[in-house]
N, C-alpha and C positions, 0 to 999 in steps of 0.2 A: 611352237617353242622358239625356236628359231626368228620367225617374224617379231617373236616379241622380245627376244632376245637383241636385234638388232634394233629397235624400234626404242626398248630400254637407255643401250647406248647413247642413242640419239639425245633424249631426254636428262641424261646422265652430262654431256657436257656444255646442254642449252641451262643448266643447276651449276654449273661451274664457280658463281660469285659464293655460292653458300658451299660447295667442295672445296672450295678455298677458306672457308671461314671453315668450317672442319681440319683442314688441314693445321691452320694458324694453332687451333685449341686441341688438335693433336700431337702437335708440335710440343707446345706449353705442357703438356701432361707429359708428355716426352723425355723433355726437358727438366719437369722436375724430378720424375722421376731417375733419369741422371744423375742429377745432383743431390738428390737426399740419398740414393743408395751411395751414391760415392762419396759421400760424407761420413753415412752411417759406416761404409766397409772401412771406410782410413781412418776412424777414431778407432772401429775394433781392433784392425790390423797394430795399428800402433802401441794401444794396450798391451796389447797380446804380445810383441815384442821386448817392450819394455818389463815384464812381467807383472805387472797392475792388476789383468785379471785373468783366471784360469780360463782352460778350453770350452768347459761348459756354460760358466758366467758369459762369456762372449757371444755363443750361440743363445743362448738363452734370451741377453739381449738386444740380437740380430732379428730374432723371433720376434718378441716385442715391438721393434722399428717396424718390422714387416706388417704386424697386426694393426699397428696405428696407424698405420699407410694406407691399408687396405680398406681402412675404416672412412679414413679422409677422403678417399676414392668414391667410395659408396655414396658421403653427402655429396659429393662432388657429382657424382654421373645422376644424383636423384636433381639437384636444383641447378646444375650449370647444361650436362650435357645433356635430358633429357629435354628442358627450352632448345636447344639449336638443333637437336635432331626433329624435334615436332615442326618446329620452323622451317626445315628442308623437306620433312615428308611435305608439309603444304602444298610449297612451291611445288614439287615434283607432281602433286594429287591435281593443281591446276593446268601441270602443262599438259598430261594426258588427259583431260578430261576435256580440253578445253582449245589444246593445239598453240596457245598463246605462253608465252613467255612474261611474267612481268616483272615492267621495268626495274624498278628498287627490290632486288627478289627478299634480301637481308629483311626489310623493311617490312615488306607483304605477307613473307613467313611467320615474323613476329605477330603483325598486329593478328593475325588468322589465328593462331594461339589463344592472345589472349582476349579474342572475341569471345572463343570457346572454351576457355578456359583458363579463368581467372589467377586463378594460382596454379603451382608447380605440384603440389600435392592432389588438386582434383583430377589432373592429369594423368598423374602417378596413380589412382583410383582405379581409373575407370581403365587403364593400361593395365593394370594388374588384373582386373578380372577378367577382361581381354583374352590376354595371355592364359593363365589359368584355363580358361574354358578352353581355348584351342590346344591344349597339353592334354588335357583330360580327354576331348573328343578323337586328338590325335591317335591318345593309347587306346581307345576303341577300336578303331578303325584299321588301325594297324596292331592286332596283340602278339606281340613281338617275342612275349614269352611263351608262346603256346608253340612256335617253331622250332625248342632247346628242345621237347618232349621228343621231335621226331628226326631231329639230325642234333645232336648232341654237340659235335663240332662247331657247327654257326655261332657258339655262344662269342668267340669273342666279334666273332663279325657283327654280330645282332648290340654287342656292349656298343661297337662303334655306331652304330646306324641308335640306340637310342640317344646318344651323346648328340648327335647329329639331327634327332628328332628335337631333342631341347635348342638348338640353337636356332633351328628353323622356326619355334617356335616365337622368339623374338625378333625375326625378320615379318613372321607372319601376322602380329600383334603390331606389328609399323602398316601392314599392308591395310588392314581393319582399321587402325587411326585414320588412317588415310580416305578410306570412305568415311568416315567420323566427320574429320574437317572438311568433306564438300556436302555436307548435309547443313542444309539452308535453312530447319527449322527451330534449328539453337537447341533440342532436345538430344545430349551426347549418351544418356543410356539408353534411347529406344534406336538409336542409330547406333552403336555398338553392337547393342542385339541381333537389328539386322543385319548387319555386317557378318556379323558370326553365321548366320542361317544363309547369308550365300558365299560364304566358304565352306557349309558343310553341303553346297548343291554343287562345289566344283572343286573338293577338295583333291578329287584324284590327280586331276593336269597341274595345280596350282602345287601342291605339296609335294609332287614328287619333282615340278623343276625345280621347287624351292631347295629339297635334300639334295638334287644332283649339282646344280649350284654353289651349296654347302659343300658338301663332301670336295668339290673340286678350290672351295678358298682352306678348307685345309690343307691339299697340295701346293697349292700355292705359300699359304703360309710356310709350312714346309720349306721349299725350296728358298722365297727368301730367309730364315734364320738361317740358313746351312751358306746360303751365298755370304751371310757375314760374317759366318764364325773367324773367316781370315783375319776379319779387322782384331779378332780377340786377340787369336794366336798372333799378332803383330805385339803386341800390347805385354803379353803374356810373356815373350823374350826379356824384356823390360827387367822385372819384378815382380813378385808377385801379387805388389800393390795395384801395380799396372794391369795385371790381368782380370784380377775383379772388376777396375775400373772400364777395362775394355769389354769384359762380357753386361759391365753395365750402360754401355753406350750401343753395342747390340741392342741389348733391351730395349732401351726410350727410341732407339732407329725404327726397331720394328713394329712398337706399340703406337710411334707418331704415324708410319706407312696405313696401319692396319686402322686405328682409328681417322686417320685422313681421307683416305683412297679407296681400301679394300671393302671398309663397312659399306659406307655412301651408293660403293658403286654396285653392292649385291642388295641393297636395299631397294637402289633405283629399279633394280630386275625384278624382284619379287611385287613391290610394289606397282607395278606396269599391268606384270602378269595377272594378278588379280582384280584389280579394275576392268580390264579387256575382257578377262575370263567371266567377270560376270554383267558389265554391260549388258541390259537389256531383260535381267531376269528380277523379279521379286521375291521378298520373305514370301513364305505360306505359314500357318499355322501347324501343319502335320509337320514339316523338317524342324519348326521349332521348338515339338514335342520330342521327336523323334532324341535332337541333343540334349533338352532338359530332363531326359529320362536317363542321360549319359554323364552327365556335367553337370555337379554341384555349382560350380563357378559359374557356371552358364543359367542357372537356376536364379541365382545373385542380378547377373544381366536384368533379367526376365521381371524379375522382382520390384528391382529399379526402375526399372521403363515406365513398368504397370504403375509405381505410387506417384510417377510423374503425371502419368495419363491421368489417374484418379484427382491430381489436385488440377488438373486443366482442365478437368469435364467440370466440379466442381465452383473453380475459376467462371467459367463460362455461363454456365447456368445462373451463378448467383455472385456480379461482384463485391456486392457488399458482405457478401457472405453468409453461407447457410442457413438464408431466408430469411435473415435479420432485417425488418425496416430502419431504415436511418434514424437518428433520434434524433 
């Protein structure tokens, strides 16, 4: 762990031009987020002072702002930030694989995308199944509720550690892309597949640095919101316009750091680790029953692969097609 934990680093700021292009579009998100809460909070405030609209109406449509936000966010992280994250997994999947760096990384990440993947939604596809499987093989492997039956107490420790299971889950679904985009045969569901059946050959070393990794950017998150709460309470002497305003520059501070810096740089770990961890090992056929008897989503993989396989046997045997003579 350790080894690869340094070895991460390393690779982590040889990716610098694309942590930088992360940082720029976490900034932006940052930033607006900034500013439409700080808009939305000073038309309500003002309302709400002038007497315009009552205490409910306000909240209600504070609520409202928040949902449409949250919404915009969501197209936003499916067609903006899932391209620049698959564009960094890239690069990061070449420099460990490969020890080289290249040169235009922006550039290399992209076109490596959309070699592999034409659009943002096939992407978005074959990452959701991805994931999915690895959530579902995860609460196999670890049944988390079967521990409340015999120490009753753990339950809230066990709530954090599955919250902590699900976010590993989307570090671990970047680590699988990642062998995705260095498979040379242009085929991304039977390489997804494999992918999934050697993290279910090495999920012990790889998931538990991934959690302890995890669990530790939540102390870290942690510690920076608390290191800014001052800038609120600066804010918050003001007015109490001022203090919304200042708990909303917290916000975009912390969401530009965490989107910037903190993602990138526990992705570069996770991602390393799993490459390394399974260098040098193959799918089999029994591990890959072993999860599709666990994993509906993994079932879906499997599925995929196979109608792929079937139209290239097909493909192959007959180009013109299922023994048709030319006419």
């Amino acid at each position: 762990m350790a080894l690869y934990f340094g070895r991460a680093t390393k690779v982590f700021f040889r990716t610098l031009p694309f942590v930088a292009l992360r940082m720029v579009v976490g900034a932006l998100f940052g930033l607006v987020t900034v500013v439409y809460f700080g808009v939305v909070g000073w038309l309500v405030l003002t309302l709400l002072d002038a007497g315009t609209v009552s205490g409910p109406i306000g909240g209600i449509g504070l609520l409202v702002a928040t949902l449409l936000f949250l919404a915009a966010m969501r197209f936003a992280r499916r067609y903006v930030l899932y391209m620049v994250a698959a564009g960094h997994i890239a690069v990061i999947a070449h420099v460990v694989e490969t020890g080289e760096t290249p040169p235009n990384q922006i550039a290399f990440g992209t076109n490596a995308v959309r070699d592999d993947f034409v659009e943002a939604n096939a992407l978005f596809a074959v990452d959701q199944l991805i994931k999915g499987a690895l959530e579902q093989f995860n609460g196999t492997a670890l049944p988390l509720s079967r521990w409340v039956r015999f120490v009753p107490a753990l339950e809230h420790v066990l709530t954090v550690l599955r919250r902590a299971l699900s976010l590993a889950a989307t570090y671990l679904d970047e680590a699988i892309l990642a062998y995705v985009l260095l498979n040379d045969e242009g085929d991304n569901w039977r390489a997804a597949r494999d992918g999934v059946v050697l993290y279910a050959k090495t999920w012990k070393s790889v998931l538990g640095s991934t959690l302890l990794i995890v669990l530790g950017m939540y102390a870290v998150a942690v510690a920076l919101l608390l290191s800014l709460t001052p800038l609120a309470a600066v804010f918050g002497g003001l007015s109490p316009t001022f203090e919304v305003l200042g708990w909303v520059v917290v916000a975009g501070v912390a969401v530009t750091l965490y989107l910037g810096v903190l993602r990138p740089w526990v992705k570069t770990v996770v991602i390393t680790t799993f490459l390394l961890e399974s260098r040098g090992l193959t799918p089999d056929s029994d591990t890959m029953g072993f999860i599709a008897s666990r994993s509906d989503e993994f079932g879906r993989l499997v599925a995929n692969a196979e109608a792929v396989e079937r139209d290239e046997h097909r493909s192959n045997r007959d180009p013109l097609g299922e023994g048709r003579s030319p006419s």
